[in-house]
VEXPAVEX-700609 format. One record per atom (N, C-alpha, C, CB): residue number from 1; atom name; x, y, z; residue in one letter. Coordinates in steps of 0.02 Angstrom, whole numbers, plus 32768, in hexadecimal, padded with zeros to 4 digits. Glycine has a CB too. Example, Ala and Ser with C-alpha at 12.3 -4.5 7.8 and 13.67 -1.06 7.14 Angstrom:
2
num/atomo/c1/c2/c3/residuo
1/N/8294/7EE4/8186/A
1/CA/8267/7F1F/8186/A
1/C/8294/7F5B/8186/A
1/CB/8235/7F20/81C4/A
2/N/8282/7F90/8162/S
2/CA/82AC/7FCB/8165/S
2/C/8285/8002/818A/S
2/CB/82C0/7FE2/811E/S
//
This chain:
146
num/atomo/c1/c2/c3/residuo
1/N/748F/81A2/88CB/X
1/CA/749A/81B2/8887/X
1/C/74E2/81A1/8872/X
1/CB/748A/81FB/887B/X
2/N/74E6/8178/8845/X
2/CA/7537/8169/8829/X
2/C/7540/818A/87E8/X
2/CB/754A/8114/881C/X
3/N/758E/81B1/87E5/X
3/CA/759E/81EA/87B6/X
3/C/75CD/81B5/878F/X
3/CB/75C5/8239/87D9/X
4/N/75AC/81B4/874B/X
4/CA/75ED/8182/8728/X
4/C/7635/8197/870B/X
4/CB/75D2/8162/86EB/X
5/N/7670/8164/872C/X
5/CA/7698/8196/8719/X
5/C/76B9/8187/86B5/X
5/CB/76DA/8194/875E/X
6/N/76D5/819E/86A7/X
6/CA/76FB/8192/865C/X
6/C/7737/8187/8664/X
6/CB/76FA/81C9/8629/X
7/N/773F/815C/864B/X
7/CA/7782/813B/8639/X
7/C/77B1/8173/860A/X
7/CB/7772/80EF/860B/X
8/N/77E2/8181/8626/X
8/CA/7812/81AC/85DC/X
8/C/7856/817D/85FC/X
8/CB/7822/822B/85DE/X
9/N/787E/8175/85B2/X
9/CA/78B0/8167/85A9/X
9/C/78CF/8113/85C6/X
9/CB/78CA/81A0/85BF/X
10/N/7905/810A/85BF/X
10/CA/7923/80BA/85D4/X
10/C/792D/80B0/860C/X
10/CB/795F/80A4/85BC/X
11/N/7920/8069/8617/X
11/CA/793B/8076/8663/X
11/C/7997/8059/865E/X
11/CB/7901/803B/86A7/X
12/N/79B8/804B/869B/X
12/CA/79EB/804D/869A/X
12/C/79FB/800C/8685/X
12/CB/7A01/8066/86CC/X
13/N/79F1/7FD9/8693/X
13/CA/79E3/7F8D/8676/X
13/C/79E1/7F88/8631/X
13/CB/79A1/7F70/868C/X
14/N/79BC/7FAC/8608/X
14/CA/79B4/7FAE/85C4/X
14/C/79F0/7FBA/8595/X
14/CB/7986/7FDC/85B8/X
15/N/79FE/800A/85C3/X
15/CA/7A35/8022/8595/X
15/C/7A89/7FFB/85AB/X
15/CB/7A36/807F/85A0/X
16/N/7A92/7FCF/85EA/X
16/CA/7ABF/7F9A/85DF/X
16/C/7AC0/7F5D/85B9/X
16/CB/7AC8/7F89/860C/X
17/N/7A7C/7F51/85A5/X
17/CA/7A6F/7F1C/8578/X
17/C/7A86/7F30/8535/X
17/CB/7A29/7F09/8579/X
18/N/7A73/7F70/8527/X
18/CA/7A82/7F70/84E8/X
18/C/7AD9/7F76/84C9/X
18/CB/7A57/7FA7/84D4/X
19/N/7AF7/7FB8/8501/X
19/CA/7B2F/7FC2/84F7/X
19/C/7B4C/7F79/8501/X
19/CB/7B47/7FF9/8520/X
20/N/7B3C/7F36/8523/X
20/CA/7B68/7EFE/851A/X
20/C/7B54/7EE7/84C2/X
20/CB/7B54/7EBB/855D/X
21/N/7B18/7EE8/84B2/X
21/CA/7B15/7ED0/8472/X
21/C/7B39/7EED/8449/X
21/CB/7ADE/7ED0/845A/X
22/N/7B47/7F2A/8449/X
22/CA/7B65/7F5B/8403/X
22/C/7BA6/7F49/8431/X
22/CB/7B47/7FC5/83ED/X
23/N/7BC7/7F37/8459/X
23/CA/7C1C/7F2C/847C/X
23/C/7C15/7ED9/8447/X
23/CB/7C28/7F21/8500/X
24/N/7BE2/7EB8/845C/X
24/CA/7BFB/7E78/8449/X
24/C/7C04/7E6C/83F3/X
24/CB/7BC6/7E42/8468/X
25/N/7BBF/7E95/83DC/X
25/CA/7BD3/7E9F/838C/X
25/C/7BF5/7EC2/8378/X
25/CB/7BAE/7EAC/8364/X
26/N/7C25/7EFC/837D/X
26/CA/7C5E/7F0F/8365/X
26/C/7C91/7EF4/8385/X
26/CB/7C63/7F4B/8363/X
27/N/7CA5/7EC6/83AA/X
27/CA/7CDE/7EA3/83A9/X
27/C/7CCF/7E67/837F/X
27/CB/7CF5/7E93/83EE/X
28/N/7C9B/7E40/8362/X
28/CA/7CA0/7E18/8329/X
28/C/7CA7/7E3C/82F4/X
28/CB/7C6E/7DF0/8321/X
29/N/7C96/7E66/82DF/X
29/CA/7C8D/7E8C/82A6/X
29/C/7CEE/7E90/8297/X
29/CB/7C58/7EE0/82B9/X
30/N/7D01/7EBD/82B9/X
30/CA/7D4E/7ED9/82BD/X
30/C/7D7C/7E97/82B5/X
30/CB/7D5F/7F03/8310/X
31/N/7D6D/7E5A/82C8/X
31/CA/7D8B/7E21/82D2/X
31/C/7D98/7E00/8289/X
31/CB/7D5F/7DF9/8301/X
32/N/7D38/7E12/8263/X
32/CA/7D37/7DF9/8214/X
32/C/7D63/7E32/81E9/X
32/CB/7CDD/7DF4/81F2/X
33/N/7D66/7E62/81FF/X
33/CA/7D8C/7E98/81D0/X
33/C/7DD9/7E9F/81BD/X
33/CB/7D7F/7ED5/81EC/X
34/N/7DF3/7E90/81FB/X
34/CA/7E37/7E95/81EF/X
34/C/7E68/7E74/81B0/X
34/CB/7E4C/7E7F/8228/X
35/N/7E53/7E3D/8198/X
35/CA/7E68/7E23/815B/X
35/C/7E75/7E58/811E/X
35/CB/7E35/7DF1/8147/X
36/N/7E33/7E67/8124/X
36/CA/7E14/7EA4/80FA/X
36/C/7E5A/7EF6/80F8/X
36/CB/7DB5/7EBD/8131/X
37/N/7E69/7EEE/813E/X
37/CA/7E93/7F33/812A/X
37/C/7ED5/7F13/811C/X
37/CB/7E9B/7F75/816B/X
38/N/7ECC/7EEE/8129/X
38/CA/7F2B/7EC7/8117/X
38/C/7F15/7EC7/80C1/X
38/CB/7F46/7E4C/8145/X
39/N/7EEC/7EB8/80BD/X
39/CA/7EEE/7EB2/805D/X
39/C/7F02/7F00/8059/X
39/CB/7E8C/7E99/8025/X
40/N/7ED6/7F25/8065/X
40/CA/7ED8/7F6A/8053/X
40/C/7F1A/7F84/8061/X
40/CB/7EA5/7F92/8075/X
41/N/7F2A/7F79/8096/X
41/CA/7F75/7FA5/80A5/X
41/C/7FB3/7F8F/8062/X
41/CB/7F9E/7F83/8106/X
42/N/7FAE/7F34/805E/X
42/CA/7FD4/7F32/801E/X
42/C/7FBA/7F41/7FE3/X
42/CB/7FEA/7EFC/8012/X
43/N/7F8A/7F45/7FCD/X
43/CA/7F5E/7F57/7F82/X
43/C/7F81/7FA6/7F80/X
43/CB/7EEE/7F57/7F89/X
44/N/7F85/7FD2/7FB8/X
44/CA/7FA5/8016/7FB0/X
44/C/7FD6/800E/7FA2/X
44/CB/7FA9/8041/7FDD/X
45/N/8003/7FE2/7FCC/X
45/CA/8055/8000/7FB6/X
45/C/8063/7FD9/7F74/X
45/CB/809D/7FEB/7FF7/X
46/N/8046/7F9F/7F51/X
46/CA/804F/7F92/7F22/X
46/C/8042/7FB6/7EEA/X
46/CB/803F/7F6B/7F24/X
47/N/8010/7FDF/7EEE/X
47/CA/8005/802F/7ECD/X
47/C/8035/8046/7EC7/X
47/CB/7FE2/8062/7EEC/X
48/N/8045/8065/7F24/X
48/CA/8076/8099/7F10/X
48/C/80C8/807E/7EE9/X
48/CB/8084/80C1/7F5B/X
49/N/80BF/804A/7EDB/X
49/CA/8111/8030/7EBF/X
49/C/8116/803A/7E6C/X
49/CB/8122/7FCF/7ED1/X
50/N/80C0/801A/7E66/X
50/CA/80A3/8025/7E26/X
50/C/80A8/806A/7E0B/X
50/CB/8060/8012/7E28/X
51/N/808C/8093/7E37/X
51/CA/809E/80EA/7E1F/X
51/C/80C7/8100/7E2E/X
51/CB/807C/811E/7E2F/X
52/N/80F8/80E1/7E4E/X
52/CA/813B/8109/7E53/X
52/C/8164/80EA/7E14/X
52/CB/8167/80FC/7EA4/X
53/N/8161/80C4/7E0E/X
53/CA/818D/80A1/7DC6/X
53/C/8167/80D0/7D83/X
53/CB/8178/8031/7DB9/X
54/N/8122/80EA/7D90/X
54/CA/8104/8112/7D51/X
54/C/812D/8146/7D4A/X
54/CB/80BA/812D/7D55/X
55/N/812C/8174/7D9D/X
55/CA/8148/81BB/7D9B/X
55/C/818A/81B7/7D85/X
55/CB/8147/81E0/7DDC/X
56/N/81BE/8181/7D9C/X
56/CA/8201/8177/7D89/X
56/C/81FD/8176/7D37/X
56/CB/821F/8132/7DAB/X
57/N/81E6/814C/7D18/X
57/CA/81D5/814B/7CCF/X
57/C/81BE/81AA/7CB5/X
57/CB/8187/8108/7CC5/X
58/N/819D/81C1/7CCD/X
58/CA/8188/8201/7CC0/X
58/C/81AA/8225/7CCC/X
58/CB/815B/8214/7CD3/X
59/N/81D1/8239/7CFF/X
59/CA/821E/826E/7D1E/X
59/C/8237/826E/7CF3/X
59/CB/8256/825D/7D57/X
60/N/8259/8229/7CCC/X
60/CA/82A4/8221/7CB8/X
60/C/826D/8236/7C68/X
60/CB/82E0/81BF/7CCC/X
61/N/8239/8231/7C36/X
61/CA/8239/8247/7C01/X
61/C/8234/828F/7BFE/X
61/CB/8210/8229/7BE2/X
62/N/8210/82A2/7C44/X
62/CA/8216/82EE/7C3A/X
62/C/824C/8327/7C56/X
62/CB/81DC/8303/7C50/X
63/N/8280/82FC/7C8F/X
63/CA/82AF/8314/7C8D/X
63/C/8300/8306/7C67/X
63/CB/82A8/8317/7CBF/X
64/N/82DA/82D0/7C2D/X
64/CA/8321/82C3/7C14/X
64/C/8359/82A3/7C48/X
64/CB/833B/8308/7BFC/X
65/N/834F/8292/7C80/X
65/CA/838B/826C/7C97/X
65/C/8378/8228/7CA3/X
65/CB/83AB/828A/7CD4/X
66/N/839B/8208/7CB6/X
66/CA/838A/81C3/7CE3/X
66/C/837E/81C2/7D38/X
66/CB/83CB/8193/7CD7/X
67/N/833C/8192/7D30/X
67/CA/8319/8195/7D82/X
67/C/831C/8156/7D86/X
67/CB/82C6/81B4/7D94/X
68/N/8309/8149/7DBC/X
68/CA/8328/80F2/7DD9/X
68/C/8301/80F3/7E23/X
68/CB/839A/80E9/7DE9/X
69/N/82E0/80B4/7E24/X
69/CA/82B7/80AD/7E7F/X
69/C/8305/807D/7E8B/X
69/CB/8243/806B/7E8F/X
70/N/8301/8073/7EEB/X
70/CA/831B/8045/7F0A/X
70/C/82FC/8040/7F59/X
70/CB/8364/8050/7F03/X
71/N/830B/8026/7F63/X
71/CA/82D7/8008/7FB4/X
71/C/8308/8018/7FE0/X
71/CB/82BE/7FA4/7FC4/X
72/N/8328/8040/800F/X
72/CA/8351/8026/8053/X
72/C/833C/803B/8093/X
72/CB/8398/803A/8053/X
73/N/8320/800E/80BF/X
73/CA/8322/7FF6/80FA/X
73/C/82D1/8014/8115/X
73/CB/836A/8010/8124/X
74/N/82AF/7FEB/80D7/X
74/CA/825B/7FDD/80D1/X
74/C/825E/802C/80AD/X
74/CB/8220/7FCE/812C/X
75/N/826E/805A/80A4/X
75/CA/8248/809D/807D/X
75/C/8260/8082/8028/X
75/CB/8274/8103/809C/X
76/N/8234/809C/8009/X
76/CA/8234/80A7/7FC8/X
76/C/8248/80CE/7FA4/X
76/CB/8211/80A8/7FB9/X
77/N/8284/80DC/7F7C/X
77/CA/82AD/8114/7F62/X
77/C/829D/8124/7F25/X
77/CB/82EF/8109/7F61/X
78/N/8297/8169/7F04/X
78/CA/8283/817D/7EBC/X
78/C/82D4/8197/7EC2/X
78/CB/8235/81BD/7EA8/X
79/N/82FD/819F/7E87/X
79/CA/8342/81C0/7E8A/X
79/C/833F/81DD/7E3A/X
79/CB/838A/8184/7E9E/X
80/N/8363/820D/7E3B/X
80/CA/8369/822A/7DEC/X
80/C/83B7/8233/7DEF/X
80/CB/8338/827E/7DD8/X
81/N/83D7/8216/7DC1/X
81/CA/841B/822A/7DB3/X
81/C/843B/827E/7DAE/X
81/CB/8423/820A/7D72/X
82/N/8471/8274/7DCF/X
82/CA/848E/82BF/7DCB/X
82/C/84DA/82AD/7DC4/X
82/CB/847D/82F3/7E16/X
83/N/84E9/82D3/7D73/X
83/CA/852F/82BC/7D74/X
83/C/8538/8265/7D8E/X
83/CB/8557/82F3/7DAC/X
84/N/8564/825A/7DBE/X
84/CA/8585/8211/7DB3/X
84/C/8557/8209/7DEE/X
84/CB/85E3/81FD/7DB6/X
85/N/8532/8227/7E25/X
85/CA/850B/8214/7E52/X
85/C/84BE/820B/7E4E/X
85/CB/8519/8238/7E7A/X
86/N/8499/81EB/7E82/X
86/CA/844D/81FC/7E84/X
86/C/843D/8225/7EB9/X
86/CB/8420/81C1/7E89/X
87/N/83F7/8240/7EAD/X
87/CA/83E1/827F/7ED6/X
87/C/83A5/8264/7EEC/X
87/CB/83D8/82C8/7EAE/X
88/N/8387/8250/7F26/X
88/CA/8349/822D/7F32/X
88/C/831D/826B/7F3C/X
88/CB/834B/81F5/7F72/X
89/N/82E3/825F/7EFA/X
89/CA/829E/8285/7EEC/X
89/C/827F/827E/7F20/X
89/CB/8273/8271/7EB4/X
90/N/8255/8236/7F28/X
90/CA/8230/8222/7F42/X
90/C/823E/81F0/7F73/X
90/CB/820F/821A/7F1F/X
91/N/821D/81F7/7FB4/X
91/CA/8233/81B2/7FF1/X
91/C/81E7/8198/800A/X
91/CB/826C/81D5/804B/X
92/N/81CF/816A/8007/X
92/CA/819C/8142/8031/X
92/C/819E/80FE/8057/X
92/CB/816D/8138/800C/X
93/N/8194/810B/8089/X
93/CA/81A5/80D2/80D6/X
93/C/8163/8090/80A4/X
93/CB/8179/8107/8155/X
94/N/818A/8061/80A2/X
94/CA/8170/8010/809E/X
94/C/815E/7FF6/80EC/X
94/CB/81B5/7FD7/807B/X
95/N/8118/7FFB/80DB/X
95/CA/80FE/7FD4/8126/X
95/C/812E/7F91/8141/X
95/CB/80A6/7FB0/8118/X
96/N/8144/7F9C/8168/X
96/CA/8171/7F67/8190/X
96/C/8161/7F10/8180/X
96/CB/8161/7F76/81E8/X
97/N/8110/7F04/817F/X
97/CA/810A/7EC7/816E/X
97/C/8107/7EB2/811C/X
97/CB/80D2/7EB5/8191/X
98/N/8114/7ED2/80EE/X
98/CA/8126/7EBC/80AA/X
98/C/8175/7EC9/809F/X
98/CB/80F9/7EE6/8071/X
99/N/817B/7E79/808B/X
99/CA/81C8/7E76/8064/X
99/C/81CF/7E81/8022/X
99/CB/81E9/7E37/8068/X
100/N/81FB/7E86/8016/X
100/CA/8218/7ECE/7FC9/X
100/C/8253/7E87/7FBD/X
100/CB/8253/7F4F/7FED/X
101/N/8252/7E6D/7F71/X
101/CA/8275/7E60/7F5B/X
101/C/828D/7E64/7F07/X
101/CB/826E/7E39/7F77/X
102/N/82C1/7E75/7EEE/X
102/CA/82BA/7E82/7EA8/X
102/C/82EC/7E49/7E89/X
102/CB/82CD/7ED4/7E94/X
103/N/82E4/7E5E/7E4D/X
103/CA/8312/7E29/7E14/X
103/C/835F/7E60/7E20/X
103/CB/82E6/7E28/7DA0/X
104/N/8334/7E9A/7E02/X
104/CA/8354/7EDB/7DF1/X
104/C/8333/7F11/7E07/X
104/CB/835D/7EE3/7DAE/X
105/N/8339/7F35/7E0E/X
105/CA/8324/7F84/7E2B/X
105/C/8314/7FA5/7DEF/X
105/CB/8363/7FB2/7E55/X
106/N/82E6/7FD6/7DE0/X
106/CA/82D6/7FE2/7D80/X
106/C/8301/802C/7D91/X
106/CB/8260/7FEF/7D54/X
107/N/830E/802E/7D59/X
107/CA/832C/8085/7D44/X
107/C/82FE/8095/7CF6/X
107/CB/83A1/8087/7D2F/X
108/N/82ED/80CE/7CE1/X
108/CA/82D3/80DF/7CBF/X
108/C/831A/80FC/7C9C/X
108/CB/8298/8100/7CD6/X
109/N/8310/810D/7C53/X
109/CA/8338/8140/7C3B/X
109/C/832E/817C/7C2D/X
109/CB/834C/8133/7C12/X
110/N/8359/81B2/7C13/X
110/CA/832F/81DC/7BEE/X
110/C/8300/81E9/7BC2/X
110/CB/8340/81EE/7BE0/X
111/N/82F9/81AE/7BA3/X
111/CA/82DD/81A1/7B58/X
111/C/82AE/816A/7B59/X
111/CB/8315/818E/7B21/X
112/N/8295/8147/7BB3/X
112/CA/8254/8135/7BB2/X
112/C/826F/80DC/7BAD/X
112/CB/821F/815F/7B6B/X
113/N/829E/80ED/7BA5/X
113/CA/82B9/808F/7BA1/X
113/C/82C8/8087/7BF0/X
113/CB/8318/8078/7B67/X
114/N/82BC/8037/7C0C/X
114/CA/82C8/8022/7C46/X
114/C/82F2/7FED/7C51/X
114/CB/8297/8018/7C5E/X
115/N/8310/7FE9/7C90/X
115/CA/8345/7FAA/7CAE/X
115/C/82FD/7F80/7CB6/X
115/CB/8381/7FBB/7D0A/X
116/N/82DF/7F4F/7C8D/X
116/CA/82BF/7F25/7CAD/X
116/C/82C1/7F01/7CDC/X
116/CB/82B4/7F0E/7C98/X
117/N/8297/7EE3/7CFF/X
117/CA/829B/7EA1/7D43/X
117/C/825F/7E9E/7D5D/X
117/CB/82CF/7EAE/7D89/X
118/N/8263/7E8E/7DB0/X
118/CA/821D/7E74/7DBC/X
118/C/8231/7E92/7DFF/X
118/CB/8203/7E1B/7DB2/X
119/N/81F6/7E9A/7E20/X
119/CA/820B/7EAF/7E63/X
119/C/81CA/7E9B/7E93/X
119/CB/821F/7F04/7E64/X
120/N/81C6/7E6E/7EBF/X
120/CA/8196/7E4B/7EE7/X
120/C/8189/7E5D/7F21/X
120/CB/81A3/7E13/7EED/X
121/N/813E/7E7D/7F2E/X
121/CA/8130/7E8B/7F62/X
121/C/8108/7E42/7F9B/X
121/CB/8107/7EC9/7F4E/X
122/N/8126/7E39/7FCB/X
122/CA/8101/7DED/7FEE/X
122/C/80D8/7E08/8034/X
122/CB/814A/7DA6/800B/X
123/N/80B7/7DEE/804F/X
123/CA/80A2/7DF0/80A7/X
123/C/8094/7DA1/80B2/X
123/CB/804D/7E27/80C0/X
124/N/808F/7D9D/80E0/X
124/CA/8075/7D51/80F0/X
124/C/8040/7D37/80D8/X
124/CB/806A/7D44/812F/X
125/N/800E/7D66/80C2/X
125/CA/7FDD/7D42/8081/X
125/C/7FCB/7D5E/8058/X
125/CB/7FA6/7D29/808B/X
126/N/7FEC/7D93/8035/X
126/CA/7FD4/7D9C/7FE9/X
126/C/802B/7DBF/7FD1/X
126/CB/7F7B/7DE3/7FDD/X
127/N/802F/7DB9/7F91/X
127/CA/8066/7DB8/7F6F/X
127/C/8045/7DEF/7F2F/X
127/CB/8080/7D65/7F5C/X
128/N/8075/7E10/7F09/X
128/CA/806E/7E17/7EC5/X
128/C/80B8/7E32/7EA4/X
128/CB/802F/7E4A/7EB7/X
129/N/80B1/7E4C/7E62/X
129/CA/80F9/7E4C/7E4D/X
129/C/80E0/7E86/7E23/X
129/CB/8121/7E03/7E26/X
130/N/8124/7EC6/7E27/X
130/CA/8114/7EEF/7DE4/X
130/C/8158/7ED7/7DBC/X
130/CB/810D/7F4F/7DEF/X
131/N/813B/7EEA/7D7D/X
131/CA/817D/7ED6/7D3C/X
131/C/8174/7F24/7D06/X
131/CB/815F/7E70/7CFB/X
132/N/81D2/7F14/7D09/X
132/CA/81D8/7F4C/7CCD/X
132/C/81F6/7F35/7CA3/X
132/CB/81F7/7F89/7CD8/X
133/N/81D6/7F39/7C5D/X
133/CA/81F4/7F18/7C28/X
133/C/8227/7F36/7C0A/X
133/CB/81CB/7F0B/7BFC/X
134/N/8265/7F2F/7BE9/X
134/CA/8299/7F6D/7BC1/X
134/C/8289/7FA5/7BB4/X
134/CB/82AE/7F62/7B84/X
135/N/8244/7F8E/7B8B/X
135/CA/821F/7FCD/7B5C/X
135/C/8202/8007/7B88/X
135/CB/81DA/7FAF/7B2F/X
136/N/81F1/7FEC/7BD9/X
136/CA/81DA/8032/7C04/X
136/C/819A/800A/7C08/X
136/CB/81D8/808E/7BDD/X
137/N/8171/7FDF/7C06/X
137/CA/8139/7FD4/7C0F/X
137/C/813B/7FB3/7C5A/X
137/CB/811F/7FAE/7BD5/X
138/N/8108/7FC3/7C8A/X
138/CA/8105/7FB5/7CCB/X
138/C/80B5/7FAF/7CCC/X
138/CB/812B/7FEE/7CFD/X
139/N/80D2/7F72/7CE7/X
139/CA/8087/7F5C/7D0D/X
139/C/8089/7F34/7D41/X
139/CB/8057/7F38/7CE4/X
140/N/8061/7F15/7D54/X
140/CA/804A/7EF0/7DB2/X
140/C/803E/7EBA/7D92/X
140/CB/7FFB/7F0D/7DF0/X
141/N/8041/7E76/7DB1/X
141/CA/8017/7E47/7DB7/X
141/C/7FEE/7E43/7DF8/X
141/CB/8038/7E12/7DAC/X
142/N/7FA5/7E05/7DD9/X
142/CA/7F6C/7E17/7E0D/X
142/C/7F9F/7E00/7E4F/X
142/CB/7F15/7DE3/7E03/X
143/N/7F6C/7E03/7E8C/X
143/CA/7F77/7DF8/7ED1/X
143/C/7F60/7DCD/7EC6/X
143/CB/7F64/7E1B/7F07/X
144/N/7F90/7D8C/7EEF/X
144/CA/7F85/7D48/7F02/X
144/C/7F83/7D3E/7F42/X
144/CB/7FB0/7D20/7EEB/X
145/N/7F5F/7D1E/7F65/X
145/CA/7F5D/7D0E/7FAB/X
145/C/7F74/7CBA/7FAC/X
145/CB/7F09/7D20/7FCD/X
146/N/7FA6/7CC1/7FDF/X
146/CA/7FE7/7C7D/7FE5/X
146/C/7FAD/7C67/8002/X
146/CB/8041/7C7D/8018/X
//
């Protein structure tokens, strides 16, 4: 008399087959992506330069003084005037691989008027620029990929 037996579960062969398939497709996968976070990492800090030049514009009408960004040694500076000095508000670290270059550095006034210029964010393949016009108007141009 033969007792049939049932099969349960994988055998050991199977489940190395598979774990090589899902090893071999997430290392292509991860390989196509990385472009992808380099955009993203600069699309943020070009934000944050964008909204830090807003908040600077916004400090100085609602605190009546003059605020001013400046960049030193990759962080990003918010400063509000005090008396004949500045007082740094705000500090944020610039990812190491984007270069910071300006015409001029913007200062806002009390009264919403700005030091216009341009100030250019680059990486090795995408670029953009924010601009502040006299009048306080700030905006970005799109992202270009060199």
């Amino acid at each position: 008399m033969l007792i049939e037996k049932k099969s349960r579960g994988f055998t050991l062969y199977e489940i190395m087959i598979s774990i090589t398939i899902m090893g071999i497709l997430t290392g292509l996968l991860s390989v196509s992506l990385f472009p992808l976070l380099d955009r993203a990492e600069f699309v943020n800090t070009a934000d944050l330069f964008k909204n830090t030049h807003r908040q600077a514009q916004w400090l100085a009408l609602t605190q009546h003084r003059s605020h001013r960004l400046k960049s030193e040694s990759g962080t990003l500076l918010l400063q509000r005037k005090n008396n004949a000095n500045f007082d740094t508000v705000f500090k944020e670290k610039v990812p190491p691989n984007i270069q910071i270059s300006a015409t001029r550095w913007h200062s806002f006034s009390a009264f919403g008027f700005a030091a216009g210029g341009t100030i250019t964010l680059e990486t090795e393949t995408y670029s953009t620029k924010v601009v502040v016009s006299p009048i306080g108007r700030i905006r970005q141009t799109e992202i270009e990929r060199k």
